[in-house]
C-alpha positions as a LaTeX table, in Angstrom:
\begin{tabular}{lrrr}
\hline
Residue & $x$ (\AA) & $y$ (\AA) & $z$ (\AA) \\
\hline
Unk1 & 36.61 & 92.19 & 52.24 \\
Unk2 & 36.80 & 90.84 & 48.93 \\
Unk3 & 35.02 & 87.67 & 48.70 \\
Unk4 & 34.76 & 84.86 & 45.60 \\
Unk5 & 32.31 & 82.25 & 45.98 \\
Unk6 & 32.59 & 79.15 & 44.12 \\
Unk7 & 29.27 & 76.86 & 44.12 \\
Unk8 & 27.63 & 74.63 & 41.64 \\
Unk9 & 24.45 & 75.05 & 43.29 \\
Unk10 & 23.48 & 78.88 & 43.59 \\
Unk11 & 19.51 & 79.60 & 42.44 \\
Unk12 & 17.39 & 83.00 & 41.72 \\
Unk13 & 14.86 & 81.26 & 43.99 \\
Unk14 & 17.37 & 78.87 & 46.55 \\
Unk15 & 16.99 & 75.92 & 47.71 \\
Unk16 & 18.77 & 72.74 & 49.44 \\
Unk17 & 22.66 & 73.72 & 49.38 \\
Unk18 & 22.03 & 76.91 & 46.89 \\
Unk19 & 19.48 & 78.39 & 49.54 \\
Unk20 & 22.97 & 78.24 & 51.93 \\
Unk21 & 24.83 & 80.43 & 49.35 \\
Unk22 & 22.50 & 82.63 & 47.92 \\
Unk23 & 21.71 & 83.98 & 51.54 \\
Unk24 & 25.36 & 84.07 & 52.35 \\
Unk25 & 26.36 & 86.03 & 49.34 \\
Unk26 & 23.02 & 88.62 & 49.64 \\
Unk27 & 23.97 & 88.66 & 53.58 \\
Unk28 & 27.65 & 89.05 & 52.65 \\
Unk29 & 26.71 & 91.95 & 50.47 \\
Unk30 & 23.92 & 93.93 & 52.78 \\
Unk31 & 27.15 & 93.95 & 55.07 \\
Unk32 & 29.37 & 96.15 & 52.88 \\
Unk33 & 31.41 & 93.37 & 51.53 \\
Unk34 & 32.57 & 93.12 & 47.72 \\
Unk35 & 30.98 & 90.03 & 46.51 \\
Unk36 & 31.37 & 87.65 & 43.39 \\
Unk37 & 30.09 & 84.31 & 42.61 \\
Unk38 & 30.81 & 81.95 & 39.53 \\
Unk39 & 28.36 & 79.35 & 39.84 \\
Unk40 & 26.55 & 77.14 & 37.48 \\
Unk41 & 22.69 & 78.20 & 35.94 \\
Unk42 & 19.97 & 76.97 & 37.73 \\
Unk43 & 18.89 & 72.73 & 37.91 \\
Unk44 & 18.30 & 71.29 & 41.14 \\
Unk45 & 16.09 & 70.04 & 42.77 \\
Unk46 & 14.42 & 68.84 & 40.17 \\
Unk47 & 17.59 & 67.64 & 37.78 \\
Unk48 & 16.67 & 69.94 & 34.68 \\
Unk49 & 18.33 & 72.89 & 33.43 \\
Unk50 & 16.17 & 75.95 & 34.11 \\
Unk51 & 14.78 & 77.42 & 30.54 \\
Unk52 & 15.92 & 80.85 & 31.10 \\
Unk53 & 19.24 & 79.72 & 31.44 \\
Unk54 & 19.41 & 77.36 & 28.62 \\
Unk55 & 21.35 & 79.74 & 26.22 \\
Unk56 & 24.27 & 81.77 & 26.03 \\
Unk57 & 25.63 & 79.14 & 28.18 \\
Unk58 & 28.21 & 81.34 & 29.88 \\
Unk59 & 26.33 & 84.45 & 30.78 \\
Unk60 & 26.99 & 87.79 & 34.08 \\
Unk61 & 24.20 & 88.98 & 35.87 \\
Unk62 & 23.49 & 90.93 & 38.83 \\
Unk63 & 21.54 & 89.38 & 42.03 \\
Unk64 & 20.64 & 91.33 & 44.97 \\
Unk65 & 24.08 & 93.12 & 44.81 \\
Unk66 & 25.83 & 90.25 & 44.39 \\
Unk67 & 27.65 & 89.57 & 41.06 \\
Unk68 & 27.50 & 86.27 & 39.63 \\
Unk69 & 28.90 & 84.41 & 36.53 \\
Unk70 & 27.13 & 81.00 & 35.15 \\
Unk71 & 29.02 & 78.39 & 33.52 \\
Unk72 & 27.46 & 75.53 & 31.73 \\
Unk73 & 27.27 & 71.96 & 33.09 \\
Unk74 & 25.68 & 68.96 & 31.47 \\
Unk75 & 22.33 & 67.50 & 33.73 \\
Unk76 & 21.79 & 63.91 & 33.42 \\
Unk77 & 18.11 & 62.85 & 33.35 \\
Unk78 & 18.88 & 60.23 & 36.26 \\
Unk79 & 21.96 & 60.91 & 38.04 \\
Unk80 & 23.74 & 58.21 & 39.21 \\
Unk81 & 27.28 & 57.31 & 40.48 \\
Unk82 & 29.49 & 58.03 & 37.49 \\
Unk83 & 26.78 & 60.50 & 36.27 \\
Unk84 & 26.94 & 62.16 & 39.06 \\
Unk85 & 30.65 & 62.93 & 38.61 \\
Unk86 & 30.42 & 63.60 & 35.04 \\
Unk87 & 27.94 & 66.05 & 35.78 \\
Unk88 & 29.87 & 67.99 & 38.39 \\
Unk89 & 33.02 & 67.86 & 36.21 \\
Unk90 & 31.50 & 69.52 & 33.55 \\
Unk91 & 30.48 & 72.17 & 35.71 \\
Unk92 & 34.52 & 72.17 & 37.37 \\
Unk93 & 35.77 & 72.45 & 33.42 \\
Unk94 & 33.90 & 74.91 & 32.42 \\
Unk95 & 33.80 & 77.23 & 35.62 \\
Unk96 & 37.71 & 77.09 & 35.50 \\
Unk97 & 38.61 & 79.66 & 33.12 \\
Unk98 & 35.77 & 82.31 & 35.28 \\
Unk99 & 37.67 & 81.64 & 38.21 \\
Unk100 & 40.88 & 82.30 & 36.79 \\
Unk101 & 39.61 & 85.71 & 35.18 \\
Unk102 & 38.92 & 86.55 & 38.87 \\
Unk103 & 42.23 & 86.52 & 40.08 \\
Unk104 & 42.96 & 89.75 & 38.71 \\
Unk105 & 40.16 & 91.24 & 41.03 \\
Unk106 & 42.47 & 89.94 & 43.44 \\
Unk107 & 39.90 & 88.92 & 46.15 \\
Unk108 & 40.95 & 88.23 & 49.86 \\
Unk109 & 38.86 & 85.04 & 50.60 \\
Unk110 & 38.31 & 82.31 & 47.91 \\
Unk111 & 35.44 & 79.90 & 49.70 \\
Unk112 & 34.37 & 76.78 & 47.78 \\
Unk113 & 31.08 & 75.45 & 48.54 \\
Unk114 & 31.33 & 71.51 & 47.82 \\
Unk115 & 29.45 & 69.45 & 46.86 \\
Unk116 & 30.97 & 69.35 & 44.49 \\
Unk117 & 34.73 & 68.41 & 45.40 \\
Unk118 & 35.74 & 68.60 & 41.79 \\
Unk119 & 35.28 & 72.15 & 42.01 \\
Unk120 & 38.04 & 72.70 & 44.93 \\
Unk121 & 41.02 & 72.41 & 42.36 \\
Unk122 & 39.89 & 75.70 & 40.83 \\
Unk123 & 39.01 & 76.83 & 44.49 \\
Unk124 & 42.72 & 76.11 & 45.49 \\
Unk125 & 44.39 & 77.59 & 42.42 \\
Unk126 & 42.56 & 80.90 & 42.11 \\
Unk127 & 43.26 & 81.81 & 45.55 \\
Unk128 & 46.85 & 81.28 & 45.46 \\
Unk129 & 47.53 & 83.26 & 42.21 \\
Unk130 & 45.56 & 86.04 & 44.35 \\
Unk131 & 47.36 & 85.50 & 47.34 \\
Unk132 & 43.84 & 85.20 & 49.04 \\
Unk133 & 42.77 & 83.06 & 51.99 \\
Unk134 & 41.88 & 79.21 & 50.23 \\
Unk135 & 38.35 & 78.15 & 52.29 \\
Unk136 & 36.70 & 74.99 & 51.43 \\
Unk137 & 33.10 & 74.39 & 53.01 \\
Unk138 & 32.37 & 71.03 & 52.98 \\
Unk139 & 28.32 & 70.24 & 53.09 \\
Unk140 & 28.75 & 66.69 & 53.06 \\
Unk141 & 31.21 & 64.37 & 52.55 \\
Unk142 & 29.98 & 63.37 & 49.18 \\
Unk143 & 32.94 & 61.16 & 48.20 \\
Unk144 & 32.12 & 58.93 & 51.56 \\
Unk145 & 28.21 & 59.21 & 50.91 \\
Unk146 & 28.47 & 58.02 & 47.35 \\
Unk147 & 31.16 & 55.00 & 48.45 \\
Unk148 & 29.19 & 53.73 & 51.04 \\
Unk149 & 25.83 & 53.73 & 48.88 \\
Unk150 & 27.14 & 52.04 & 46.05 \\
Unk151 & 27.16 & 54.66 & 43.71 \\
Unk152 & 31.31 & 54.15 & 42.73 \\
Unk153 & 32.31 & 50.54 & 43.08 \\
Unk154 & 35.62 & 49.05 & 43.20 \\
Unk155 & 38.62 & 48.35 & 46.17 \\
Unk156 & 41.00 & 50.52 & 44.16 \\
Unk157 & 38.66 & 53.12 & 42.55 \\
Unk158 & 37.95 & 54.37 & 46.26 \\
Unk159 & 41.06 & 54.11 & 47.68 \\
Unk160 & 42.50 & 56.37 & 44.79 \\
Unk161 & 39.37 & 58.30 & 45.54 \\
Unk162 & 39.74 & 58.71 & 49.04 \\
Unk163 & 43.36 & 59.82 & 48.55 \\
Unk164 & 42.58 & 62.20 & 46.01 \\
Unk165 & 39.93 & 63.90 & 48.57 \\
Unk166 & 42.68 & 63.91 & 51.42 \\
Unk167 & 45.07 & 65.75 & 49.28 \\
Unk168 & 42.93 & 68.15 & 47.92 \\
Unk169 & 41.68 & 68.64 & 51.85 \\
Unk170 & 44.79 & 69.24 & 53.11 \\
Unk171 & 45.87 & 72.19 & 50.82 \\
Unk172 & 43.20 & 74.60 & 52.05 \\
Unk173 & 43.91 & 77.31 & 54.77 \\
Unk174 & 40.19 & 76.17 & 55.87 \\
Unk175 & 38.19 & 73.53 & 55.47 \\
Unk176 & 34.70 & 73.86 & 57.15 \\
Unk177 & 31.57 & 71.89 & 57.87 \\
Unk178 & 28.40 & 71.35 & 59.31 \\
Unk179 & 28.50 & 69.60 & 62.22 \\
Unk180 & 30.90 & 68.33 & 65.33 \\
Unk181 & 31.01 & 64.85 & 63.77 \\
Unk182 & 31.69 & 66.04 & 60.37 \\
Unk183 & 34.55 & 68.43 & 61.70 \\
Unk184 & 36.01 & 65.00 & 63.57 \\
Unk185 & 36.11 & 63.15 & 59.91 \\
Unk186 & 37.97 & 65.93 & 58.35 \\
Unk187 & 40.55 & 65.47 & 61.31 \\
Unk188 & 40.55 & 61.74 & 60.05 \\
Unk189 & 41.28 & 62.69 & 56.66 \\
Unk190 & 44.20 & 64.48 & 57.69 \\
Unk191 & 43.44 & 68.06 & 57.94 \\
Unk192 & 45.02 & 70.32 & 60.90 \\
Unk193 & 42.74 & 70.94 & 63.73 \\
Unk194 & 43.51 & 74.50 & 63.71 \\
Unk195 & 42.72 & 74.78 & 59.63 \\
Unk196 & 38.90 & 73.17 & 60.54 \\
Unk197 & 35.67 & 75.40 & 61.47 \\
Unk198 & 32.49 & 74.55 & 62.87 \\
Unk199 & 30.13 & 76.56 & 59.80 \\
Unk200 & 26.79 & 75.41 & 60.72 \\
Unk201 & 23.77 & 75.41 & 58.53 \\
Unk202 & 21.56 & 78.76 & 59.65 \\
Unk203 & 17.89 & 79.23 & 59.97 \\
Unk204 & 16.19 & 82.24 & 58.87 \\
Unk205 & 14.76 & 82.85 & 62.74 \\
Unk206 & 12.82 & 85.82 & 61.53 \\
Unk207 & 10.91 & 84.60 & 58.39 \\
Unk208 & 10.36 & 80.86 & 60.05 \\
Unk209 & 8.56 & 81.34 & 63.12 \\
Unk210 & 6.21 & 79.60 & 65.19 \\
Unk211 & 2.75 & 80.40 & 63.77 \\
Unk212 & 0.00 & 82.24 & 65.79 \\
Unk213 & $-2.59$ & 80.99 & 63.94 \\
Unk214 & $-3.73$ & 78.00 & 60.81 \\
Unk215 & $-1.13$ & 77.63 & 58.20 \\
Unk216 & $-2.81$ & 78.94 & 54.72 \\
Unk217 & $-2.09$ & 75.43 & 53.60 \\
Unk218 & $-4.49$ & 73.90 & 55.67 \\
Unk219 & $-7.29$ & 75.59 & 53.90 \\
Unk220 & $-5.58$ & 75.10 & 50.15 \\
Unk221 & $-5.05$ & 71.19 & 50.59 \\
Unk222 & $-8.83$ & 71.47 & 52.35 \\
Unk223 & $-8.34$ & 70.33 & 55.93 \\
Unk224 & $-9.98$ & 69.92 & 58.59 \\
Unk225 & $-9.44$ & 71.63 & 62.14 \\
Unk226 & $-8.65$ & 68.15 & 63.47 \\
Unk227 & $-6.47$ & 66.55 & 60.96 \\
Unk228 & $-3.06$ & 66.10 & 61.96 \\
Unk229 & 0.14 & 66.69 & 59.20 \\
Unk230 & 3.15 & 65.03 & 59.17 \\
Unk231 & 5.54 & 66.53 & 56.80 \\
Unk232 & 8.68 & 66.36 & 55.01 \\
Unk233 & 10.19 & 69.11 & 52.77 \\
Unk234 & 13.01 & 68.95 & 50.90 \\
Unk235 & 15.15 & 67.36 & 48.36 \\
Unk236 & 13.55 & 63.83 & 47.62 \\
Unk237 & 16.87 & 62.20 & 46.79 \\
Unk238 & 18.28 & 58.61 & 47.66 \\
Unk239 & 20.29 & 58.89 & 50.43 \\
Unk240 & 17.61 & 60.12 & 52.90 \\
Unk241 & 15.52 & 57.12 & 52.81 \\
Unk242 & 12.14 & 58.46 & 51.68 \\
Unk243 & 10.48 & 55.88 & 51.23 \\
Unk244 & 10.09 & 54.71 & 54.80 \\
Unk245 & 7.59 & 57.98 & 54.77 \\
Unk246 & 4.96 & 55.85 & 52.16 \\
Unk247 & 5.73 & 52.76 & 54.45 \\
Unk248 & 4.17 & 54.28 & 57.87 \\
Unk249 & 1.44 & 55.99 & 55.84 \\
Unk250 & 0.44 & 52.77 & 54.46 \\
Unk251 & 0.58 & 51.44 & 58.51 \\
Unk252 & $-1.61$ & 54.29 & 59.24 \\
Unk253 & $-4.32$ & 54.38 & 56.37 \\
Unk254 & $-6.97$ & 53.71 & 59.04 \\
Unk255 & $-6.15$ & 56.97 & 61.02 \\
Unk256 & $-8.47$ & 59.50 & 58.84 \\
Unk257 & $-7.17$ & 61.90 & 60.67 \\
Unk258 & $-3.70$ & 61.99 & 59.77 \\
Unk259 & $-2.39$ & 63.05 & 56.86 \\
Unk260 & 1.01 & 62.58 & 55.41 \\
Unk261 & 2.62 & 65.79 & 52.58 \\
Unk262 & 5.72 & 65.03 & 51.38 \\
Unk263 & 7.07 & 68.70 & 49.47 \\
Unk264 & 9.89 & 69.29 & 47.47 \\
Unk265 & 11.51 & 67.89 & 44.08 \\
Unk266 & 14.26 & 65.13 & 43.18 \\
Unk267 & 15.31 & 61.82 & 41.86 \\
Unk268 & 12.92 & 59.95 & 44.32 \\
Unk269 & 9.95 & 61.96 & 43.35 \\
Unk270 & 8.52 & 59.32 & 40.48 \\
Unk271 & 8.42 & 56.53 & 43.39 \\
Unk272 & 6.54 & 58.95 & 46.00 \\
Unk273 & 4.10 & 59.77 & 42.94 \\
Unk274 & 3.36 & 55.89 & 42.86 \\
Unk275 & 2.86 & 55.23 & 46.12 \\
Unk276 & 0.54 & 58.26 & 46.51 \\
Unk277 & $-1.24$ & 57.09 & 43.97 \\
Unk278 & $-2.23$ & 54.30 & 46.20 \\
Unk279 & $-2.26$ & 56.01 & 49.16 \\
Unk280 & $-4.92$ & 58.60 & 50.37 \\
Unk281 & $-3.32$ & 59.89 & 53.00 \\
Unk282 & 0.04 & 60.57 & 51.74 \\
Unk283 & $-0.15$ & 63.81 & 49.60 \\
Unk284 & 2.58 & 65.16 & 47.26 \\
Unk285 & 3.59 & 69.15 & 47.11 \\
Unk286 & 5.89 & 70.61 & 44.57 \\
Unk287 & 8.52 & 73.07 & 45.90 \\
Unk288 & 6.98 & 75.98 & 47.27 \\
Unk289 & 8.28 & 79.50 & 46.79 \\
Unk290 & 10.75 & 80.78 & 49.40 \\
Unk291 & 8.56 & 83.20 & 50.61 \\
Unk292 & 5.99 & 80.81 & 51.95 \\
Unk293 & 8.77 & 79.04 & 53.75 \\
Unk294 & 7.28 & 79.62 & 57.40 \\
Unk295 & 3.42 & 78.85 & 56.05 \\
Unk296 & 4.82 & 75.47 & 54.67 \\
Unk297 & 6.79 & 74.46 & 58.15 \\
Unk298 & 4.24 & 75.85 & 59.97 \\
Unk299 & 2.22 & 73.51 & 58.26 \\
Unk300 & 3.42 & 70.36 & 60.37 \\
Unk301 & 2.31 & 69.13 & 63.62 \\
Unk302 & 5.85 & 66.98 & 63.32 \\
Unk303 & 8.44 & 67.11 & 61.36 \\
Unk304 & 9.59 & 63.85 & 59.42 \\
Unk305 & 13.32 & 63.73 & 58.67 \\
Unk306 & 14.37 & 60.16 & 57.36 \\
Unk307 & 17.84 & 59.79 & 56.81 \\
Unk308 & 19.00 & 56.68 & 54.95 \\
Unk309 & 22.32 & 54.55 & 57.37 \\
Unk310 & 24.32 & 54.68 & 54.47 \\
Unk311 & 25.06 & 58.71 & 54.71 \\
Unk312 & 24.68 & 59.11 & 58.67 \\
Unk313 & 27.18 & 61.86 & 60.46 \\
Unk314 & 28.42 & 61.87 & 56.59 \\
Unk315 & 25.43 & 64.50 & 56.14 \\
Unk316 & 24.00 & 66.90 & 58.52 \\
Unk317 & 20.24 & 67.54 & 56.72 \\
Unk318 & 20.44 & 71.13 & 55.89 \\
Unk319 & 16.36 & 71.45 & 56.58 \\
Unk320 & 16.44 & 70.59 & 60.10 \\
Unk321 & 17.38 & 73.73 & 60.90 \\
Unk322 & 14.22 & 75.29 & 59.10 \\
Unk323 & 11.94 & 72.52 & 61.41 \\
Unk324 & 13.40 & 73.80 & 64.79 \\
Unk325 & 12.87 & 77.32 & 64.20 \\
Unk326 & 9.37 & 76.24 & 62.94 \\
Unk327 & 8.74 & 75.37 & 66.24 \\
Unk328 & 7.56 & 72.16 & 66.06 \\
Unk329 & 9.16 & 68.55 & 67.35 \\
Unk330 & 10.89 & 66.42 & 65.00 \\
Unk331 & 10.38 & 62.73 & 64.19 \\
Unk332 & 13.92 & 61.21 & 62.56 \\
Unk333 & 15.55 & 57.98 & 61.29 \\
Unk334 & 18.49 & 57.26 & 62.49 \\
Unk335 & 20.70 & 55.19 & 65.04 \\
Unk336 & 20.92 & 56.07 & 68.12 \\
Unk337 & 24.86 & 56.81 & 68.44 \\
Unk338 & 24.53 & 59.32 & 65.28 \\
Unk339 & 24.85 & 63.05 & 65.59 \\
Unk340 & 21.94 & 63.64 & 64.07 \\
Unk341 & 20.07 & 61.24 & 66.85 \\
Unk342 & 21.83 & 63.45 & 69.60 \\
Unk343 & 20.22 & 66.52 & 67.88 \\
Unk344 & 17.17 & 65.53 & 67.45 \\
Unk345 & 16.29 & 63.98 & 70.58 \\
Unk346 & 16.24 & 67.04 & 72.46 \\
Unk347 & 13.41 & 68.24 & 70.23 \\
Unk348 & 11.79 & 65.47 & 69.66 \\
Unk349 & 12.02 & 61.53 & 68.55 \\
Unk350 & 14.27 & 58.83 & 66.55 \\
Unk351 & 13.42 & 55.72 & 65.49 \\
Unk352 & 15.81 & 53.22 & 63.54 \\
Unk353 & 16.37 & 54.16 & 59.87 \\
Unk354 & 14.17 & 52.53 & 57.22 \\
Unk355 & 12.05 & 51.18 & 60.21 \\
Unk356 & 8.20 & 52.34 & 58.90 \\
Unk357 & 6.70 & 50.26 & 61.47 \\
Unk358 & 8.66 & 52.57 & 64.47 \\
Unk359 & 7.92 & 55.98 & 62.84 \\
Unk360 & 4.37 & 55.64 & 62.52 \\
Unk361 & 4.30 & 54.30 & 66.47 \\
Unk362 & 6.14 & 57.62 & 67.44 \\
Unk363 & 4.19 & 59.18 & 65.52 \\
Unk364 & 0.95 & 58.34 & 66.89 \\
Unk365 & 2.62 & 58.90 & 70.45 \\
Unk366 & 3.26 & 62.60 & 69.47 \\
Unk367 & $-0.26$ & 63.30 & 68.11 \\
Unk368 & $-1.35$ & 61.92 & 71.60 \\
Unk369 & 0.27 & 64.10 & 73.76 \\
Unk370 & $-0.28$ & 67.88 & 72.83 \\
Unk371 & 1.79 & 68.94 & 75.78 \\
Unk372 & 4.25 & 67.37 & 74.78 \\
Unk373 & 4.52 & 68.61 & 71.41 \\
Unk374 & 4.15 & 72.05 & 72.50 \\
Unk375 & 7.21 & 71.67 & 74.75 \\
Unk376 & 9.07 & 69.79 & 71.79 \\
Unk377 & 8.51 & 72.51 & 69.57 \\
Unk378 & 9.59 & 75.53 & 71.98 \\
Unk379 & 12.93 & 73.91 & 72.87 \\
Unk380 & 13.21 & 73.32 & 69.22 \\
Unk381 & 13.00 & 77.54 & 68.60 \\
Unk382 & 14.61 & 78.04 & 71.26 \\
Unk383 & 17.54 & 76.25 & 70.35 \\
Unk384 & 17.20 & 78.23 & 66.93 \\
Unk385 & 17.06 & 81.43 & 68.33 \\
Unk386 & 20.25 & 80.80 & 70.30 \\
Unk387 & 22.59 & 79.00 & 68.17 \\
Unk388 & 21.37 & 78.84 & 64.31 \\
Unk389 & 20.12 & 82.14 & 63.67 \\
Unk390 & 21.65 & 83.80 & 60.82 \\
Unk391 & 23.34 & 86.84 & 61.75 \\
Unk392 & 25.06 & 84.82 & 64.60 \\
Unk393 & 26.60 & 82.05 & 62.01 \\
Unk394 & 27.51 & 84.59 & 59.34 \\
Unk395 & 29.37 & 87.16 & 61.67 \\
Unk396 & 31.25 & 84.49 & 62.95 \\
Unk397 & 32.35 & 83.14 & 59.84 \\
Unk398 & 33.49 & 86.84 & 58.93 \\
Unk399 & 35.41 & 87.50 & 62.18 \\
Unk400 & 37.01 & 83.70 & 61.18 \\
Unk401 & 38.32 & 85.04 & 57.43 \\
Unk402 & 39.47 & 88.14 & 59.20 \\
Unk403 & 41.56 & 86.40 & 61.82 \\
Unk404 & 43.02 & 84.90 & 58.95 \\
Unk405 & 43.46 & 87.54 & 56.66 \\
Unk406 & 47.69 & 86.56 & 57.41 \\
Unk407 & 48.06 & 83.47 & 55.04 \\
Unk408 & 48.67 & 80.49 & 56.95 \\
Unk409 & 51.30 & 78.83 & 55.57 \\
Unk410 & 49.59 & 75.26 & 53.67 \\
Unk411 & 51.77 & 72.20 & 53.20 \\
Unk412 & 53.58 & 72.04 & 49.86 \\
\hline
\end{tabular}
């Protein structure tokens, strides 16, 4: 097949949401498929344009078979609500034209990645001048997430919003998400049950493994055999709450034997950097290379993974599936009647969101009870192995776009 992939997010090095496409695309492409991406240069986590992409603005290059055209978008230095969508529509602007070029390639699946919904316009229109198959994969709904956190204000602003979103929802042959609760909300914004798809988030099952022996990081951050890590990695941005992770540290300053690492890169990372400051057992990782993905997870005795109330079952986090196949139990934030909540307490705990007070309790009962984090931990891979490895997700979302090669016929 000939697929076009449309993301905003798509890095040399991935990570967050452009991990999920750059691994689809090389996957994609190891599998015999044509491949093409137009995608904007390099920014996020950490919210600045990367240097080597600075200038020409619009450039072609070729990336583990794959081949990929970068458009320019403008990066605010803090992103914010209207920021947000200024950024993302400079990116939808300027990407249009690339798209369009494309339809003379004349792919047979067009699959949008959003964030960032302003880009599923372009999405839509390039696959019908094709005549290809119009998927939009939906990682969260950010529309809902930004609403609901304050980020665009005003009665009539979201209700034009929101009716915007359904629209563009309901034009697509496909829509796609992450999760069961996710693929319920699209029903409730209108879209056909048979046009929705379970896509889940994958792990790498062979690179992330349960470690036989020390992580290497122990011995660079200069631990000891008996200090415990609790660790988060990922984006640090607003809507998952980080700063509950400072809170419980700050609880559990007297335990010298338990240490708090909070890795990754975002728009909360200048908080985290003050409170570590006060704080000596919270410490403070950039992002790691990809490669050292397993050594970093492997890292943890258990997983942190706050998630703010504002964005829950709006959001499936994209790392937890990098924690289970890690092999280690997970300690969450969230209510109880969430998704996420139903996930995670199979493999491990979940206290109330933005209680610090509750996590570092848990905590302490996990670090208690080896047995019971070993047994945590191998359901956790286990669960990996059998439902979020990535071969399994990708050939399934392959046989999908070839059971609908035939255009389904979308609503005018």
């Amino acid at each position: 097949m000939k697929i076009l992939i449309h993301s905003a997010n798509f890095a040399p090095e991935p990570t967050g949401i452009g991990k999920y496409s750059g691994e689809m695309a090389e996957w994609l492409a190891a599998q015999g498929h044509e491949v093409r991406v137009v995608a904007a240069p390099p920014y996020y986590p950490a919210w600045k344009l990367d240097e080597a992409y600075r200038w020409p603005p619009w450039r072609h290059e070729i990336w583990r078979g794959v081949r990929v055209w970068r458009a320019p978008l403008w990066v605010p230095r803090k992103p914010g609500g209207l920021k947000r969508v200024l950024h993302l529509s400079t990116f939808a602007l300027s990407s249009m034209p690339v798209m369009l070029r494309q339809v003379f390639w004349r792919p047979d699946v067009v699959l949008t990645v959003a964030p960032a919904l302003v880009c599923a316009p372009a999405g839509w229109l390039t696959a019908r001048l094709s005549g290809a198959q119009a998927w939009l994969h939906v990682q969260d709904f950010e529309v809902d997430v930004a609403l609901q956190m304050g980020l665009l204000k005003g009665e009539h602003l979201a209700r034009a919003v929101r009716a915007v979103e359904s629209a563009l929802l309901k034009r697509f042959d496909v829509v796609s998400t992450i999760s069961g609760r996710m693929c319920e909300h699209l029903l409730r914004k209108g879209v056909a049950p048979e046009r929705t798809h379970l896509f889940v988030n994958w792990a790498n099952v062979e690179s992330i493994k349960p470690l036989t022996q020390p992580s290497t990081y122990r011995a660079e951050l200069g631990l000891s055999p008996t200090t415990y890590v609790a660790l988060f990695s990922g984006t640090l941005s607003a809507k998952q709450g980080l700063l509950v992770i400072p809170q419980a540290a700050r609880l559990l300053v007297h335990r010298h034997d338990v240490l708090f690492v909070i890795c990754g890169g975002g728009a909360m990372l200048p908080e985290l950097e003050r409170a570590a400051r006060e704080l000596p057992n919270l410490r403070l990782l950039p992002l790691q290379p990809l490669e050292r993905l397993g050594e970093l997870l492997g890292l943890a005795d258990v997983h942190l993974l706050p998630q703010s109330q504002e964005a829950e079952d709006l959001v499936l986090p994209s790392k937890l599936t990098g924690m289970l196949a890690s092999g280690r139990p997970v300690l969450a934030t969230c209510r109880a009647d969430t998704e996420l909540a139903t996930v995670v307490g199979q493999f491990g705990r979940v206290v109330p969101p933005g209680d610090a007070a509750a996590l570092a309790q848990a905590l302490c009962e996990l670090l208690a009870d080896p047995v019971q984090r070993r047994a945590l931990g191998a359901q956790a891979r286990e669960h990996a192995m059998l439902h979020l490895a990535r071969d399994g997700v990708l050939d399934l979302l392959v046989r999908r776009m070839q059971a609908h090669a035939p255009q389904i016929q979308t609503s005018p």
